[in-house]
C-alpha positions as a printed NumPy array, in Angstrom:
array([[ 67.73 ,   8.984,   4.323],
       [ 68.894,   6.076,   6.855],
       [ 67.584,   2.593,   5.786],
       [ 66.211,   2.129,   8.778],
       [ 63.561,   5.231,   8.504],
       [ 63.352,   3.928,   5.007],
       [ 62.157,   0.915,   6.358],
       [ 59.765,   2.259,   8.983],
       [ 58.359,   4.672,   5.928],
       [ 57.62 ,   1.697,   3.861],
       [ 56.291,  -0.705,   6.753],
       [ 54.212,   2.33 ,   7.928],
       [ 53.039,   2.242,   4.139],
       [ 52.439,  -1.268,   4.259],
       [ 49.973,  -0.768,   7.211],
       [ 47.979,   1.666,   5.56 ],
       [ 47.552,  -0.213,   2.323],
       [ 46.834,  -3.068,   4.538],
       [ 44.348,  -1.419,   6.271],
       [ 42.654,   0.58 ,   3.055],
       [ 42.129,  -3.353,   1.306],
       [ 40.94 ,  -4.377,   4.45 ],
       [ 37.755,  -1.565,   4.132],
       [ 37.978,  -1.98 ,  -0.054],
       [ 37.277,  -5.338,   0.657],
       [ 34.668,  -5.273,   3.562],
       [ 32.807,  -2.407,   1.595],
       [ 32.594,  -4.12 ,  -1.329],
       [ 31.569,  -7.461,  -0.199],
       [ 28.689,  -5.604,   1.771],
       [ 27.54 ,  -4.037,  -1.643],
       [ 27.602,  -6.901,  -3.5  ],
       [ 25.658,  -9.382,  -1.763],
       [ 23.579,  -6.36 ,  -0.504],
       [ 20.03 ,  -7.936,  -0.986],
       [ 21.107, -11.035,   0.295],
       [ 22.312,  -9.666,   3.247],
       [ 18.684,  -8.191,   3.443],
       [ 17.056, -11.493,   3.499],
       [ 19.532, -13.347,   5.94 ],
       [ 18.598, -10.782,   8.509],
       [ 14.578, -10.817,   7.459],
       [ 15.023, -14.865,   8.101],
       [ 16.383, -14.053,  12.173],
       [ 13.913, -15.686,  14.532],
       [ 14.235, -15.752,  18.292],
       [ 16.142, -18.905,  18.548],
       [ 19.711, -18.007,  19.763],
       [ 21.22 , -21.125,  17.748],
       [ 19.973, -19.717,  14.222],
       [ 20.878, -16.187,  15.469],
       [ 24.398, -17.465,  16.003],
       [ 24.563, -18.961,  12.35 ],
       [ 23.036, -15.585,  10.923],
       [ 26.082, -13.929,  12.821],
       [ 28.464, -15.99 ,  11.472],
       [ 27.026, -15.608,   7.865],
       [ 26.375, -11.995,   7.736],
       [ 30.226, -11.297,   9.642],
       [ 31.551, -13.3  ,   6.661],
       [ 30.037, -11.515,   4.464],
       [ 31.3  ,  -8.002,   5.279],
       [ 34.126,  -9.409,   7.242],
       [ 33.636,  -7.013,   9.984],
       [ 32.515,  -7.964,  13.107],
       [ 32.694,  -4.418,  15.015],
       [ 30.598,  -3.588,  11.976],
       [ 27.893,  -5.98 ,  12.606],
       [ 27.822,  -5.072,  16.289],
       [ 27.346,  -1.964,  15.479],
       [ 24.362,  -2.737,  13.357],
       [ 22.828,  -5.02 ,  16.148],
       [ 23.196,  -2.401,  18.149],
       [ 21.146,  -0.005,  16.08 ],
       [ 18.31 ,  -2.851,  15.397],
       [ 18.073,  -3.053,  19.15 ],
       [ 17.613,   0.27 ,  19.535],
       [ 14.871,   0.591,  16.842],
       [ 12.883,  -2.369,  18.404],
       [ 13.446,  -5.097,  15.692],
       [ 15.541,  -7.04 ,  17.537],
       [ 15.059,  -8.441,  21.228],
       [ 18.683,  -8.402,  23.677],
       [ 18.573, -12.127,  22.855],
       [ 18.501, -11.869,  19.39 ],
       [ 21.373,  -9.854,  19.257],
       [ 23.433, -11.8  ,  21.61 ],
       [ 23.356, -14.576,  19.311],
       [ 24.156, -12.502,  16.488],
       [ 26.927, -11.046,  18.103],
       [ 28.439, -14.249,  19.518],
       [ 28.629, -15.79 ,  15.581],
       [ 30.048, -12.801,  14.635],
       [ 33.236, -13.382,  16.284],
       [ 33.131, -16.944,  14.403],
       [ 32.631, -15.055,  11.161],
       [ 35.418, -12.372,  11.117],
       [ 38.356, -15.347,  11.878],
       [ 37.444, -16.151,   7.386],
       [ 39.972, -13.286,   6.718],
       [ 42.551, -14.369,   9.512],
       [ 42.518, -17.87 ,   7.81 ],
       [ 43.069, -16.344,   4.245],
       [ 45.999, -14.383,   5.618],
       [ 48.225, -17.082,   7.023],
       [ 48.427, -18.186,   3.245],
       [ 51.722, -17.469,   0.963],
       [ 49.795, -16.447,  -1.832],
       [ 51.494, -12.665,  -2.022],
       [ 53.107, -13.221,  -5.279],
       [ 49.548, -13.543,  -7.088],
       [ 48.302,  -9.504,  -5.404],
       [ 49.658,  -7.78 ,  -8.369],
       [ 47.684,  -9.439, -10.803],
       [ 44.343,  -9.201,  -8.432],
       [ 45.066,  -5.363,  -8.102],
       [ 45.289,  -4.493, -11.597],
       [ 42.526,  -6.9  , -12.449],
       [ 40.326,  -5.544, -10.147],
       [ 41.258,  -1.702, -11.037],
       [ 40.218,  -2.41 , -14.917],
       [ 36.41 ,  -3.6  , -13.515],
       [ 36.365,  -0.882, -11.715],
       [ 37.008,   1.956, -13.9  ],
       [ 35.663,   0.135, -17.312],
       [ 32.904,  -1.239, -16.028],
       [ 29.674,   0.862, -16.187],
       [ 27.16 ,  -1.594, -13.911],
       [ 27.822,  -0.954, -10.329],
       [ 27.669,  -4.375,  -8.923],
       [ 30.398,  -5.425, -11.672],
       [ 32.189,  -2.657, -10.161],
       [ 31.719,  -3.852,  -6.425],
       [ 32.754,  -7.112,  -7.578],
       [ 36.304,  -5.394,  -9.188],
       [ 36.153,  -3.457,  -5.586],
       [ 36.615,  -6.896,  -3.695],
       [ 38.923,  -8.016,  -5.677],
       [ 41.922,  -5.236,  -5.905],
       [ 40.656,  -4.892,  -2.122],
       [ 41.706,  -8.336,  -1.573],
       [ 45.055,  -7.409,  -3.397],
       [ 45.91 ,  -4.87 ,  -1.696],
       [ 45.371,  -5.843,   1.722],
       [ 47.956,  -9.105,   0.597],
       [ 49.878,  -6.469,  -1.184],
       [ 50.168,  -4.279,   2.038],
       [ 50.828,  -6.92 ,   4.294],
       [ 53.714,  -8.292,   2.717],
       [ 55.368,  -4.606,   2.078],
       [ 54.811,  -4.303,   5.93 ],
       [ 56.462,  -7.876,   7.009],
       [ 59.523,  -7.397,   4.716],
       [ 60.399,  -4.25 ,   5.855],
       [ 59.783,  -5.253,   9.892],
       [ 62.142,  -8.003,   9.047],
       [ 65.381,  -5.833,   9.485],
       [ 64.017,  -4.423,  12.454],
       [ 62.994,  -7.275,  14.629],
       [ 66.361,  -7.616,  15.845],
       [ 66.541,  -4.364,  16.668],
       [ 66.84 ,  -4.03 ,  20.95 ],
       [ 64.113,  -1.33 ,  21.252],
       [ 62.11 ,  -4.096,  19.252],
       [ 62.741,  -6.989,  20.97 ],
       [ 61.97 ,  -4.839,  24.472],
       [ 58.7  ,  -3.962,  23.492],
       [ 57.71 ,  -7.695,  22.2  ],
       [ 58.403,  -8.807,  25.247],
       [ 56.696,  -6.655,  27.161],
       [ 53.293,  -7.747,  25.402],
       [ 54.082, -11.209,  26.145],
       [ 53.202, -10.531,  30.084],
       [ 49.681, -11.189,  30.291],
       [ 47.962,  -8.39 ,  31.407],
       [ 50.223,  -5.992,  29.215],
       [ 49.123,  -7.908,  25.841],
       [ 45.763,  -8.055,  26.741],
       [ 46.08 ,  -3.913,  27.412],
       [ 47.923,  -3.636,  23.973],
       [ 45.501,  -5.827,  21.873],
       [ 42.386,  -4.057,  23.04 ],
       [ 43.666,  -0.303,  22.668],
       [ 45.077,  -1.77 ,  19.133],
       [ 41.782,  -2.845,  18.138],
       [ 39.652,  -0.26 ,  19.856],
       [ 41.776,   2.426,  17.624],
       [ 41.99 ,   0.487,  14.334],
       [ 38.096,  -0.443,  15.47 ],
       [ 38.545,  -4.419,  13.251],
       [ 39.321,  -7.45 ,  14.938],
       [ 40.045,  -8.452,  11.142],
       [ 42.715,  -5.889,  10.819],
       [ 44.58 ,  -5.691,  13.976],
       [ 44.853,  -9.587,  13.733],
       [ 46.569,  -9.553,  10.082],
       [ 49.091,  -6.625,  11.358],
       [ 50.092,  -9.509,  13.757],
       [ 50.349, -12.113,  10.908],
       [ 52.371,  -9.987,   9.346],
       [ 54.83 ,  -9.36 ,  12.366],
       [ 54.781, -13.125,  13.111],
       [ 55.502, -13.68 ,   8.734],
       [ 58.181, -11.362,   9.162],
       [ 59.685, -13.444,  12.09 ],
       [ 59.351, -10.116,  14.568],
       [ 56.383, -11.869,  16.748],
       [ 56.353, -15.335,  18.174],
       [ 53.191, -17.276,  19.311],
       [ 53.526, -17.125,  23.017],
       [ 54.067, -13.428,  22.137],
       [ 51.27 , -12.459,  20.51 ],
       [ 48.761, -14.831,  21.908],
       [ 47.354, -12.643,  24.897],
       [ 47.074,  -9.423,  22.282],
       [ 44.823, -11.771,  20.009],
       [ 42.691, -12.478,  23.317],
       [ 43.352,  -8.109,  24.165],
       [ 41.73 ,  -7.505,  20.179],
       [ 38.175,  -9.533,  21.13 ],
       [ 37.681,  -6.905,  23.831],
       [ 39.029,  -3.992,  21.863],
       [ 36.56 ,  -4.802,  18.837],
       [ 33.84 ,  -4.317,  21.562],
       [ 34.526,  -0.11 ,  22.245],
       [ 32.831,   0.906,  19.192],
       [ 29.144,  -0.886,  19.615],
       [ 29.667,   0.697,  23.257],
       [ 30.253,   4.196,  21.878],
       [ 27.685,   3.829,  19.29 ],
       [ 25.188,   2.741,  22.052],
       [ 25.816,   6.112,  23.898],
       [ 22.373,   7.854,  23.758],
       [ 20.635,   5.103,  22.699],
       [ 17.889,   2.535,  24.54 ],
       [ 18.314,   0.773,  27.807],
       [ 18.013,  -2.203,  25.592],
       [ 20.379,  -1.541,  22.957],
       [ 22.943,  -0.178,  25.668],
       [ 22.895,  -3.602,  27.418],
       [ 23.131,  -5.358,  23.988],
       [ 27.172,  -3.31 ,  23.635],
       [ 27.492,  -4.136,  27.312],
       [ 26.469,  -7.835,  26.656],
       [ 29.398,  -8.008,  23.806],
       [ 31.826,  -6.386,  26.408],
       [ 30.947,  -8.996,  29.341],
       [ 31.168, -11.762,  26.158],
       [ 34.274, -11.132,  25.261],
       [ 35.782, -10.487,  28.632],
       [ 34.754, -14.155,  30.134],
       [ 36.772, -15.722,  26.981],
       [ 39.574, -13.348,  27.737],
       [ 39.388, -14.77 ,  31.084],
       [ 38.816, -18.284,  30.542],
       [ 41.439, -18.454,  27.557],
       [ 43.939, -16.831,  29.803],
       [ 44.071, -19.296,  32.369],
       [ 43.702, -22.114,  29.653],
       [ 47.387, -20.431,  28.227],
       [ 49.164, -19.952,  31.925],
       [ 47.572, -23.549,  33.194],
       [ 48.04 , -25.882,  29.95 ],
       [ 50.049, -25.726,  27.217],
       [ 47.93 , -24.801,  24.61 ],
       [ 50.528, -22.445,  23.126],
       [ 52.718, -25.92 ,  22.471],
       [ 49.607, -27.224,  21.274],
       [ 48.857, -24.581,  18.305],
       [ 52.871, -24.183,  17.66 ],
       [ 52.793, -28.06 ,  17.559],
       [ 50.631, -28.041,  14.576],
       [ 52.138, -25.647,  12.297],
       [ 55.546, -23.809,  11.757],
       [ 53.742, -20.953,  10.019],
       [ 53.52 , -18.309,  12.397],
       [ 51.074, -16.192,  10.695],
       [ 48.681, -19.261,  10.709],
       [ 49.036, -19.843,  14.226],
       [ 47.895, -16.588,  15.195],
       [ 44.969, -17.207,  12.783],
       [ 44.219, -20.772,  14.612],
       [ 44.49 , -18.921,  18.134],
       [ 42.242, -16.471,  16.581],
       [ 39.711, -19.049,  15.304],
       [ 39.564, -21.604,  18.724],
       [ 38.789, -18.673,  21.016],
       [ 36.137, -17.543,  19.173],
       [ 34.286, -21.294,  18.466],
       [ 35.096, -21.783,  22.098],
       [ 33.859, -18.596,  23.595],
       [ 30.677, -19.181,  21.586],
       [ 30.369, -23.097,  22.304],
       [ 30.411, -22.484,  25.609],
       [ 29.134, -19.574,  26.271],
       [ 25.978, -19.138,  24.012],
       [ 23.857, -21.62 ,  26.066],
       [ 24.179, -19.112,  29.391],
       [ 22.408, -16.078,  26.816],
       [ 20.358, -15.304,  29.727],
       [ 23.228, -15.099,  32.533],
       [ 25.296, -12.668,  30.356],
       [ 22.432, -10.494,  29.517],
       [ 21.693, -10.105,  33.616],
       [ 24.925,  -8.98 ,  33.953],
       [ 24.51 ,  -6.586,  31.431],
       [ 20.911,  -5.397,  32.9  ],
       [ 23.199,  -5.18 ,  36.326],
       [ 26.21 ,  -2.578,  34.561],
       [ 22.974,  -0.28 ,  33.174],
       [ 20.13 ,  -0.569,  35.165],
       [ 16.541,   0.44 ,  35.448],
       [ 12.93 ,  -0.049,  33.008],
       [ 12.816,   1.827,  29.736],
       [ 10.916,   5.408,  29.685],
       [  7.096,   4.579,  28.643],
       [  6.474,   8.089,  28.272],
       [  4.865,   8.251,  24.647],
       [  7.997,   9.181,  21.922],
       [  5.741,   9.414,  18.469],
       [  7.875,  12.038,  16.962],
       [ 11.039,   9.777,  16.592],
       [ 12.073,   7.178,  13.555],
       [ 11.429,   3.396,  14.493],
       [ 13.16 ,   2.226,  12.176],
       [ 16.099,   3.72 ,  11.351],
       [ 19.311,   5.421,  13.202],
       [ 22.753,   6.831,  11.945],
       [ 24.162,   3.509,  13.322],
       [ 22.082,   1.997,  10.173],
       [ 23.463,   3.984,   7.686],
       [ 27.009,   2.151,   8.392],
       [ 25.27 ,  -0.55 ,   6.414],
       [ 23.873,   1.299,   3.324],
       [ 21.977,  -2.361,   1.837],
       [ 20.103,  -2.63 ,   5.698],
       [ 19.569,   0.912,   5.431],
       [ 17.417,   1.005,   2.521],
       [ 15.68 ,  -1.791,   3.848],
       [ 15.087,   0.014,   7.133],
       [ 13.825,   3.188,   5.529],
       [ 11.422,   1.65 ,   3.233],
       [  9.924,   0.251,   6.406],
       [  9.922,   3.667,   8.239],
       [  8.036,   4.664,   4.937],
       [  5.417,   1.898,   5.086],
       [  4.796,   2.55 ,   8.606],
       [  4.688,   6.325,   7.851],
       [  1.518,   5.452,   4.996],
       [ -0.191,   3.4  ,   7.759],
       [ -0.564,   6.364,   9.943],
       [ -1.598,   8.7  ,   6.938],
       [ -4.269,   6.09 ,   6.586],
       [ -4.934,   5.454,  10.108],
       [ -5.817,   9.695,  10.308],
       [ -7.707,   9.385,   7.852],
       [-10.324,   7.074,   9.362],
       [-10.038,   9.082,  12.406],
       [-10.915,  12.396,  10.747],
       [-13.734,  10.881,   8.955],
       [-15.268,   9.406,  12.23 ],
       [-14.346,  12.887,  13.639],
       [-16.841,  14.49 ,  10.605],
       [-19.606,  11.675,  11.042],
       [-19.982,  11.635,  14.701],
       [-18.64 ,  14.85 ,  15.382],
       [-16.06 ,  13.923,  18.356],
       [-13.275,  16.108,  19.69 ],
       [-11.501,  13.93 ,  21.048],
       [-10.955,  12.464,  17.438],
       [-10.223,  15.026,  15.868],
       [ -7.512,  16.112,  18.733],
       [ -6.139,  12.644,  17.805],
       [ -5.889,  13.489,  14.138],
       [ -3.808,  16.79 ,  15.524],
       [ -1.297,  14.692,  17.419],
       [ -0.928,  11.736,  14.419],
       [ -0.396,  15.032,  11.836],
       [  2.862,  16.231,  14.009],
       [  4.022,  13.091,  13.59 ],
       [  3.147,  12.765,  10.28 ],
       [  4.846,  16.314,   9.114],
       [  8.24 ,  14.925,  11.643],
       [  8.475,  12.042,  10.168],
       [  8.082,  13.595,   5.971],
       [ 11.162,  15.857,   7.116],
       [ 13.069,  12.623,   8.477],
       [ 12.591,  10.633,   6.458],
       [ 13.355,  12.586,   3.489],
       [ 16.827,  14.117,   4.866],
       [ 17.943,  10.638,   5.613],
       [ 17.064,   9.597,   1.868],
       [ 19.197,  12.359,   1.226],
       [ 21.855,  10.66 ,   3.378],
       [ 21.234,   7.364,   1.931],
       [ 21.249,   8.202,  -1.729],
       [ 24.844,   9.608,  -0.836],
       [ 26.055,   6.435,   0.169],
       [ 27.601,   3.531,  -2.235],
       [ 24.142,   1.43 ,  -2.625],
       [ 22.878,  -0.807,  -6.146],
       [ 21.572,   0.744,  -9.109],
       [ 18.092,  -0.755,  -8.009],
       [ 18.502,   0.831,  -4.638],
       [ 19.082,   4.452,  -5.985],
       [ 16.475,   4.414,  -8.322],
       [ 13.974,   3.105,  -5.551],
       [ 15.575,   5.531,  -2.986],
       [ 14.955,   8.439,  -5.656],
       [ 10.891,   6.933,  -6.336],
       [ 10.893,   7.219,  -2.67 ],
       [ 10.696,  10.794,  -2.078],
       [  7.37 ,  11.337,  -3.786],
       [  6.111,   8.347,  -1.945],
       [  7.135,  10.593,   1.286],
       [  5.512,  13.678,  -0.392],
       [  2.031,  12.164,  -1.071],
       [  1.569,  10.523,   2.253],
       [  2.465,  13.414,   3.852],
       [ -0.374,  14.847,   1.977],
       [ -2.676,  12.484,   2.64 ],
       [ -2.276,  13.478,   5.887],
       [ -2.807,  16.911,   5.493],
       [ -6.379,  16.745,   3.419],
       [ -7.207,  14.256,   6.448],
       [ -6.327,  17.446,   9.244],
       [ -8.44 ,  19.63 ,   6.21 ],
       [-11.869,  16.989,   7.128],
       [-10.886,  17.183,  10.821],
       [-11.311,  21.679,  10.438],
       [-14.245,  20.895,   8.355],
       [-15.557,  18.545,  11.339],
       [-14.567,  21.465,  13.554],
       [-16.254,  23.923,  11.61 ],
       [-19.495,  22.312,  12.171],
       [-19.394,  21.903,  16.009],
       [-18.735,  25.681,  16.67 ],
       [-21.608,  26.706,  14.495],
       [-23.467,  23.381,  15.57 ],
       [-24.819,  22.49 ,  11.987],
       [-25.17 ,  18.993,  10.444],
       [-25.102,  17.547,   6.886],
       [-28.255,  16.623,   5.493],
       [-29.111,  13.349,   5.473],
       [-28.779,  13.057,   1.451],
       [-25.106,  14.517,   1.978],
       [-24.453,  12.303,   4.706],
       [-25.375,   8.97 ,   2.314],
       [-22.966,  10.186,  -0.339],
       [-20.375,  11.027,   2.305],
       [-20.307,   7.141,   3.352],
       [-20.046,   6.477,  -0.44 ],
       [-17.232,   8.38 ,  -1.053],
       [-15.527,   7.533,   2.344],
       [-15.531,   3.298,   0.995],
       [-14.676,   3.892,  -2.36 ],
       [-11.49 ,   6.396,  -0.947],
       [-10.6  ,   4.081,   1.845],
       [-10.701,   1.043,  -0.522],
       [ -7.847,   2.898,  -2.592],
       [ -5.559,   3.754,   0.443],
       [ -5.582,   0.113,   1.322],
       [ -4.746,  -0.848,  -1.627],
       [ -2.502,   1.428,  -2.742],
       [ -0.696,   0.468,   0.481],
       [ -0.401,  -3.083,  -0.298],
       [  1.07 ,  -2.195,  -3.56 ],
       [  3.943,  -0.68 ,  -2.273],
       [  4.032,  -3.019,   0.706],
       [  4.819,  -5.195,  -1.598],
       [  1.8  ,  -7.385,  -0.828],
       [  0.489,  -7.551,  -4.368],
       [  1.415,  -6.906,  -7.603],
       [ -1.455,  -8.556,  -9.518],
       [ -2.093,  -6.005, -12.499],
       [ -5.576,  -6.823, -11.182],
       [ -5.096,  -4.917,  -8.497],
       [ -3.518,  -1.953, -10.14 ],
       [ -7.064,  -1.686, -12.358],
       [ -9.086,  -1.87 ,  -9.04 ],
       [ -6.921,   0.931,  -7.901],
       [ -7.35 ,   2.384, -11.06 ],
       [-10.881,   1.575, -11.461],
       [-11.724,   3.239,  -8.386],
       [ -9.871,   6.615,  -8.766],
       [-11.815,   6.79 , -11.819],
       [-15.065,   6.242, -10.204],
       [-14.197,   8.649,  -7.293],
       [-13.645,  11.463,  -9.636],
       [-17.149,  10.775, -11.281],
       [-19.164,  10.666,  -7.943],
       [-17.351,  13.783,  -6.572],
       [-18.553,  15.429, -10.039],
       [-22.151,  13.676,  -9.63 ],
       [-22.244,  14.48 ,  -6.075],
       [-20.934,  17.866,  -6.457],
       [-23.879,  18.787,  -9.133],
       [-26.434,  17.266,  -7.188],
       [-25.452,  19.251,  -3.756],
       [-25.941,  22.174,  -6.174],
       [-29.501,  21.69 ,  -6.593],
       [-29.717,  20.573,  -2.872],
       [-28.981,  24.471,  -2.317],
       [-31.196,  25.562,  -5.096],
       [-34.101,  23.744,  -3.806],
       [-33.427,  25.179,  -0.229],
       [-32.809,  21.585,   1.423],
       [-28.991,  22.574,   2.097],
       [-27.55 ,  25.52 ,   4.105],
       [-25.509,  27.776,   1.912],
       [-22.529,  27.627,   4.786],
       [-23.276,  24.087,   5.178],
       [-22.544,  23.529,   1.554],
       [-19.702,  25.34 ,   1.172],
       [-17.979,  22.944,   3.795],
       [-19.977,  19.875,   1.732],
       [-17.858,  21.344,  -1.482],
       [-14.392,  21.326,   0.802],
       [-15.272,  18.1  ,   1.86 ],
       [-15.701,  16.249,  -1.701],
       [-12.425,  17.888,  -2.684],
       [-10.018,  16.924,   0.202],
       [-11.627,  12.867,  -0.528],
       [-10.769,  13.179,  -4.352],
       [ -7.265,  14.641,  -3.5  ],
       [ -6.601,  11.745,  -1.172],
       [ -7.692,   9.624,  -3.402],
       [ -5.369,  10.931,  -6.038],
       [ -2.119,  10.693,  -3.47 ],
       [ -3.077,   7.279,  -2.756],
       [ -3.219,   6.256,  -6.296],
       [ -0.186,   8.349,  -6.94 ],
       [  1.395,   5.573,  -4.169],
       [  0.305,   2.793,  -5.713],
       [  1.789,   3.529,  -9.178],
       [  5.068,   5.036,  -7.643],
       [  7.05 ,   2.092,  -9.075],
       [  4.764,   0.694, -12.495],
       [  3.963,   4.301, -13.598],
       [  3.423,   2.212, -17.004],
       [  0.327,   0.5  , -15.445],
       [ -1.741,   4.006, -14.753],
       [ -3.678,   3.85 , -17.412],
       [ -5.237,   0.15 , -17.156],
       [ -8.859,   1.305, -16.574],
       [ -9.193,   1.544, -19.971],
       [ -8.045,  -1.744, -20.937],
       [-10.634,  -4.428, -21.879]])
């Protein structure tokens, strides 16, 4: 074989082992510090300013700033973020992704091997899975070095080759770099990446600074095309959010452009360094503190433009059947996914609770218009129980911690027993239904222990539901839970024997009673799912009404 398709072979190599540590490393970064990443995102307020910082942390975290738009994108479009939010977010993302530019313009190659091997022992020896993400980062962070240099030593003999030299300086015309940079990055789809192939030209002498400096600015518009793709489909707002990040970028293309062709800020960065690879980095680095300095204070004017590209008000037509929540664009981020579907849960067990307050104001005051209500809550109830559950499927397939799996896999009989709460709830609305077509009433006696029943049951939803809201976990409350169940299942049995003479002594309708008998079942079962809830995650703690 020729050494010069030898060399394009093993430069091609390069680039994919360069590009495989980049996502080794990414990945495992985002598994490691996945509950922290949970809590920086919990802490986002409205302020732009801290949003900014929160982008800056979270992108150098996961060293992916496509990644994070992404994510914004899909928080946006689930309602827990506002367009401002995310526009600070987005803006100290591009801050955050320049950590791995830096890191590359160091010589440190020779050190790779060691990393890679290390890092290949914790990950096959090691049986804890966060020991193993930590192993992941670290032959990640190998191999991308370890890639990189394969790639610049074997680009070295062909930089003075003419075909080379033509195309370099074609991308050093303005409008052609900028072209190049964003196709390069809107294919590779990382900023992070498509910069360190150019360190890697520029270490192998191929690529000079005034070169390469208008395909750096081309890469901060290219790392934009995948939060606009993923925003296909989705809300007006989250649409303008990608949109935002497009008009963003495109301003500091703009305004660095003219800053290069007017000034000589190219002499500037050369000036400073000889190292090529970290003056691509430093470009890199000053465009995005720059474009954020400056432009983070005119949010608002950036996010008109946006509203201008995709106009018109959002659809208030009612969409109950649909996840809040959670989106596919989520699951890109497998720690803010289980964080996301543990909400969709909770808000799933509020409207299992909310029908069942409905149905049994439906049975006590006999309204329609209730029990049509209960109807429409159940569809949503039953669409959200198949949702739900088929994304747990999706998320249990994805590389999350130990704690996460085992709380993902506790999750789908959470799922299961809300979803029957809400079906013994529809069972009191037919009862309730039942009694307005033959237009017969509970006796007053039935009526009293109906009310009973209906605090001590709703007592142990709420509670239940503050256990695994994670509002309590006093064992206190896990004997009132307790407590109660108990108690319900002796006054169904009381009230159950008592009804019995009711019909004996002719004060009850048999028909009546049959539906009285129905009724005191569907309570107990409720009260059995919510209890169920409650000690989904301390099933040592179910036995505590016998303690002392």
């Amino acid at each position: 074989m020729p050494l010069v398709a030898t060399q394009i072979i093993l430069a091609l190599g390069g680039l994919g082992l360069f590009l495989y540590g980049m996502k080794l490393l990414g990945d495992g970064l985002e598994l490691a510090a996945g509950a922290k990443l949970r809590v920086i995102l919990e802490k986002l307020t409205s302020n732009r300013f801290l949003g900014a910082l929160v982008g800056i942390i979270v992108t150098a975290i996961i060293q992916s700033s496509t990644a994070v738009s992404v994510m914004v994108v899909g928080f946006v479009n689930a309602g827990l973020m506002t367009l401002t939010q995310a526009m600070g977010v987005i803006m100290g993302a591009t801050i955050g992704t320049t950590v791995t530019s830096l890191i590359l313009s160091f010589n440190i190659a020779q050190y790779m091997p060691v990393l890679i091997c290390f890092g290949a022992f914790m990950v096959s020896l090691s049986k804890k899975n966060n020991t193993k993400y930590v192993g992941q980062i670290i032959a990640g962070f190998g191999i991308l070095f370890f890639g990189m240099t394969t790639m610049s030593d074997n680009l070295k003999p062909l930089a003075s080759s003419d075909f080379f030299q033509y195309m370099i300086t074609s991308v050093g015309d303005p409008l052609i770099g900028i072209i190049f940079g964003t196709i390069f990055a809107g294919v590779v789809q990382s900023s992070s990446a498509t910069v360190g192939v150019l360190q890697a030209l520029g270490a192998a002498g191929a690529l000079a600074l005034p070169n390469a400096v208008y395909i750096v600015y081309g890469i901060h518009i290219g790392a934009c095309v995948t939060s606009v793709i993923s925003s296909i489909g989705a809300s007006k707002a989250a649409q303008r959010t990608a949109w935002s990040y497009v008009i963003f970028c495109s301003i500091g293309v703009l305004m660095f452009t003219g800053i290069t062709m007017f000034t000589p800020f190219v002499s500037w960065v050369q000036a400073s360094t000889d190292n090529v690879s970290l003056q691509i980095s430093l470009v890199h680095i000053i465009f995005s503190i720059v474009t954020t300095l400056v432009l983070l204070p005119c949010n608002g004017i950036i996010i008109k433009m946006a509203c201008m590209i995709i106009r018109g008000e959002e659809s208030t037509e009612k969409e109950a059947c649909r996840l809040k929540y959670v989106d596919e664009r989520i699951l890109k981020t497998p720690p803010i996914a289980v964080n996301q579907i543990t909400k969709e849960i909770q808000r799933m067990g509020r409207l299992a609770k909310k029908n069942f307050v409905l149905s049994m104001e439906a049975l006590l005051e006999l309204d329609k218009k209730k029990i049509e209500q209960v109807e429409e809550n159940e569809e949503v109830i039953d669409y959200l129980n198949h949702t739900i559950t088929s994304y747990l499927v999706k998320i249990n397939g994805l590389a999350i911690e130990d704690t996460d799996r085992e709380k993902i896999g506790k999750y789908y009989h959470v799922v299961s027993d809300m979803e029957r709460i809400g079906d013994h709830a529809e069972n009191i609305c037919e009862i309730a239904g039942m009694q307005l077509e033959k237009n017969e009433m509970f006796s007053e006696k039935a009526i009293a222990e109906i009310n009973e029943l209906k605090e001590l049951v709703t007592s142990v939803i709420d509670n239940s539901l503050k256990i695994f809201d994670g509002e309590s976990r006093d064992r206190r409350m896990f004997r009132l839970v307790g407590d109660t169940e108990q108690k319900i299942d002796d006054k169904t049995e009381l009230f159950k024997e008592k009804h019995i003479e009711r019909l004996r002594d002719g004060e009850c309708d048999a028909t009546v009673g049959t539906l009285f008998m129905e009724l005191l079942t569907n309570l107990e079962r409720i009260a059995d799912h919510s209890t169920n809830i409650a000690f989904s995650f301390f099933p040592n703690f179910r036995p505590i009404q016998n303690e002392a």
